[in-house]
C-alpha positions, 0 to 999 in steps of 0.5 A: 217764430216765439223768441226767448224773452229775458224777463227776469222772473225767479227761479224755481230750483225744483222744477223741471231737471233744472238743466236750465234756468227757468227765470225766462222760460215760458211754456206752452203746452197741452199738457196739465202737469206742468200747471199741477206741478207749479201748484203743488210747489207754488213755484215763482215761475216758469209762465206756463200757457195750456191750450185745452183745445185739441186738433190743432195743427201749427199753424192754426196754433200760431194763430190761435197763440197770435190772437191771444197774445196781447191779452196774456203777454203782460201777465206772464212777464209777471208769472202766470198760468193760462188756460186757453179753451174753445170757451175762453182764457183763465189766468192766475198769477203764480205764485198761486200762494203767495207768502 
């Protein structure tokens, strides 16, 4: 089970509907919007994790997730966008441009 983590980070007032804040949030997706949206607003956060690997199923998922994990775990508490791909893991800090 991935359990809400409070870290803290700012929040991104344009991102999302704003129902809820965004400081401890992390995504993880398959979808690119969410990394394209964080550029275009070089928004603070949320951490968003992208899977590029299509054809998993839960739990082959949680493994995938689970292997990772300690790797990325660091940076995201920091903000960060991962891309996870058959061919590796890219990570860049968010904002993307900072001030």
């Amino acid at each position: 089970m991935i359990k809400h983590l409070p870290w803290g980070r700012r929040d991104c007032h344009s991102f999302g509907s704003g129902a809820a804040p965004i400081s401890s949030r992390l995504v993880i997706t398959l979808d690119s919007d969410f990394h394209t949206i964080l550029a275009l607003t070089n928004a603070a956060g949320p951490s968003v994790i992208r899977i590029r690997w299509e054809g998993l199923r839960g739990p082959d998922l949680a493994l995938l997730i689970k292997e990772f994990w300690p790797r990325v775990e660091p940076r995201l508490k920091q903000g960060a966008l991962v891309s996870v791909s058959d061919s590796g893991i890219r990570i860049r800090n968010i904002p993307l441009f900072p001030a």
